[in-house]
C-alpha positions in Angstrom: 10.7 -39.3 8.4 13.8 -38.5 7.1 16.2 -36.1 9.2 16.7 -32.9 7.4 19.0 -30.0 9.1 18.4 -26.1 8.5 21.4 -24.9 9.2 23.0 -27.8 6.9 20.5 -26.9 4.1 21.5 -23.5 4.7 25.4 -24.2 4.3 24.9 -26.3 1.3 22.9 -22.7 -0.4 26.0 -20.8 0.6 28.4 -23.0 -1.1 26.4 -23.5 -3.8 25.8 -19.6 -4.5 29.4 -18.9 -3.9 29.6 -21.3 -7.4 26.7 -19.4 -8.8 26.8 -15.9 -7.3 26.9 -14.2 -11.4 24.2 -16.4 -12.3 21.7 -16.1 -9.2 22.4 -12.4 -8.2 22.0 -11.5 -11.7 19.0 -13.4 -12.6 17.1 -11.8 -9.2 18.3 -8.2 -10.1 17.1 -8.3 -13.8 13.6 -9.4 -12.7 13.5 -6.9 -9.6 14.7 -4.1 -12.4 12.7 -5.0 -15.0 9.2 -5.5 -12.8 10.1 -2.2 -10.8 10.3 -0.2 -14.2 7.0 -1.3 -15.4 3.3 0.1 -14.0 2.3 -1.5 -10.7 -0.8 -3.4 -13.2 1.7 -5.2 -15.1 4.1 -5.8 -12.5 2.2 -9.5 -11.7 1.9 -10.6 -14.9 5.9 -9.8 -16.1 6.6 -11.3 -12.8 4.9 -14.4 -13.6 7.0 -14.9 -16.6 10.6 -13.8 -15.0 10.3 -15.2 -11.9 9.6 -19.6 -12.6 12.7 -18.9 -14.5 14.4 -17.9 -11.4 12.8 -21.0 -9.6 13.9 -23.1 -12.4 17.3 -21.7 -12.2 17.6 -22.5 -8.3 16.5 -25.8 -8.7 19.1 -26.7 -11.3 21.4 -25.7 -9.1 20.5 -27.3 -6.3 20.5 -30.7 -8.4 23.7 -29.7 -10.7 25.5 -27.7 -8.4 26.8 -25.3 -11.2 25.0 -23.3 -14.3 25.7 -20.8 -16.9 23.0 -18.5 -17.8 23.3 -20.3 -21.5 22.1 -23.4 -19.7 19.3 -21.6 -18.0 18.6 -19.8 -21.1 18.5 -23.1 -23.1 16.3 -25.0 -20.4 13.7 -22.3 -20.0 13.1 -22.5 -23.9 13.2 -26.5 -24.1 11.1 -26.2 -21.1 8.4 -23.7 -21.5 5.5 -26.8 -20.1 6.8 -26.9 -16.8 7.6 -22.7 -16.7 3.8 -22.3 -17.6 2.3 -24.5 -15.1 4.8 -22.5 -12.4 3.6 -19.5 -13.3 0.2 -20.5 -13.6 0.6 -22.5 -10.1 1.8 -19.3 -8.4 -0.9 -17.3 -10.1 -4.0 -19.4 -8.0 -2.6 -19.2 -4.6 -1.5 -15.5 -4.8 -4.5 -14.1 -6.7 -6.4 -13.1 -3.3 -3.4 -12.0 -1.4 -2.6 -9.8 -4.7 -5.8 -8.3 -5.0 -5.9 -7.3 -1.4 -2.5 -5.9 -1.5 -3.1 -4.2 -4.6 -6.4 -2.6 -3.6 -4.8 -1.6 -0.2 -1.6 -0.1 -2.1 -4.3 2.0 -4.1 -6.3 3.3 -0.9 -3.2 4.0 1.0 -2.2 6.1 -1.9 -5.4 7.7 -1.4 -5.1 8.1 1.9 -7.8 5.7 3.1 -7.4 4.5 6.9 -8.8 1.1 5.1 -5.7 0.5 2.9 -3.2 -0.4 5.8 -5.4 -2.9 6.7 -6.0 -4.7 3.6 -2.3 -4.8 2.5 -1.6 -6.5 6.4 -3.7 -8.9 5.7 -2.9 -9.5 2.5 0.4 -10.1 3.5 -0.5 -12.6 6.2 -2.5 -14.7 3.5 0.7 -14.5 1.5 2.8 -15.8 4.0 0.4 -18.5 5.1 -0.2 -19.6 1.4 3.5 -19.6 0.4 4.4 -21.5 4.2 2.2 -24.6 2.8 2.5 -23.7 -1.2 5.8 -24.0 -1.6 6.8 -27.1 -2.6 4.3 -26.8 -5.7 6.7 -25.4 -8.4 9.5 -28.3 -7.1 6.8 -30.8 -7.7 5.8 -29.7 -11.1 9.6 -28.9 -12.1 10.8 -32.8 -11.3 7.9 -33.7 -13.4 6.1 -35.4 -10.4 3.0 -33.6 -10.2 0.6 -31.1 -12.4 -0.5 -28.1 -10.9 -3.6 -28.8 -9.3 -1.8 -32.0 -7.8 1.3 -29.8 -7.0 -1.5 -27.8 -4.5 -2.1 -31.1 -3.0 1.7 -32.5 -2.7 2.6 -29.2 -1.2 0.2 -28.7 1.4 0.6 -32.6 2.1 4.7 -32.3 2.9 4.5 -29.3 4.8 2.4 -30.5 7.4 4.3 -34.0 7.9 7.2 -31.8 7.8 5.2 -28.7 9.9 8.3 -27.9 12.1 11.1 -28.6 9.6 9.3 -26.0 7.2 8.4 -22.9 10.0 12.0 -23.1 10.8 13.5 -22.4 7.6 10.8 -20.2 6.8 11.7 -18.3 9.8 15.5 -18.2 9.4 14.9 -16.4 6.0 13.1 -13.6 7.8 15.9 -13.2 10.4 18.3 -13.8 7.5 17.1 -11.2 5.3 16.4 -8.8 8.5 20.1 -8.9 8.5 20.7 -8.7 5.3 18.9 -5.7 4.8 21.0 -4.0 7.6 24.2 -4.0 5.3 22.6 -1.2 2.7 20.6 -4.0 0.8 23.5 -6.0 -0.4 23.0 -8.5 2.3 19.7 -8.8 1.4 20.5 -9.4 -2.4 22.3 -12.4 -1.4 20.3 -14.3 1.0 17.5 -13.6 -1.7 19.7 -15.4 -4.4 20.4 -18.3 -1.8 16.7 -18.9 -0.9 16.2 -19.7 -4.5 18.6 -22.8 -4.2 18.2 -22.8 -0.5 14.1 -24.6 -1.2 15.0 -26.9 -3.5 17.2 -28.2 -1.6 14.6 -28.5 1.5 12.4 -29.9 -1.5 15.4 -32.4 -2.4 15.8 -33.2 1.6 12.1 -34.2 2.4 11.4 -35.9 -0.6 14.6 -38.3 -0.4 15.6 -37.3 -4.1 19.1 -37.2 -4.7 20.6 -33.4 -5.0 24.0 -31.5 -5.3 26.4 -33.9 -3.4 28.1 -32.7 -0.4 31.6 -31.2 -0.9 
């Protein structure tokens, strides 16, 4: 097994997003903007189509090391295959979590004592499915997988890499607890590195060849 350091992973992000800072923190605020203006009911399905674009974007980045939003632009349109089987990969996995969320939002609207509940637990499916799902839209990007296979990959290098994985999953959270400390900004950031921040981990465990070190 390859030997794969967070805190490394996490140092390559930084220096990476400090080279893509316009790009990233742009890319993540037009989606959050334009998904936050819209009704709750089409929220999921704009997402679906904004955010593999964001994927996409880290993942170039990650493997490049530097983008313009007319090379992201220009990829997303030559590669609207791959984009559709991200968004229909995150689309299978998060359906149940979403529904249970989404019915919970509506009955704590309501005032229903149920509606707490629901939304918990759906998002403790949702951070179960993304802790083994995430290598999926990697797979299908480097052209290595389809997405039912991508399931299959992802699930598969998570638990030879179990440890490796909670970790990093785990300094996000205390990462963007920070971040959201300094009046969001913080958060906006470590948000924009997570999107290079996985392909990298992707790029690690797999042995392909990334960004090279500075």
């Amino acid at each position: 097994m390859r030997e794969v350091s967070i805190s490394q992973l996490w140092n390559r992000a930084w220096d990476l997003f400090k080279v893509n800072w316009v790009l990233l923190l742009g890319l993540l605020v037009l989606s959050s903007i334009i998904v936050s203006l819209i009704p709750f009911r089409h929220a999921l399905i704009v997402g679906l189509l904004l955010w593999p674009a964001l994927v996409q974007a880290g993942y170039l980045v990650a493997r490049q090391g530097h983008l313009s939003f007319g090379e992201v632009f220009r990829e997303a349109f030559r590669d609207t295959g791959h984009l559709r089987k991200v968004s229909a990969y995150y689309l299978i996995p998060g359906l149940i979590p979403g529904i249970l969320i989404g019915v919970g939002y509506i009955l704590v609207r309501a005032s229903a004592g149920a509606g707490s509940i629901l939304v918990v637990a759906g998002l403790i499916i949702l951070f179960i499915l993304n802790l083994f799902g995430w290598v999926g839209p990697y797979a299908i990007l480097s052209g290595r997988a389809g997405i039912f296979s991508a399931i299959g990959q992802s699930f598969s290098l998570t638990a030879q890499n179990f440890g490796k994985v909670f970790v990093a999953f785990l300094s996000y959270i205390g990462l963007a607890i920070l971040g959201s400390l300094l009046c969001g900004v913080g958060l906006l950031v470590v948000g924009s590195m997570w999107y290079v921040f996985l392909p990298l981990l992707y790029l690690a465990l797999t042995g392909e060849e990334g960004v090279p070190h500075s």
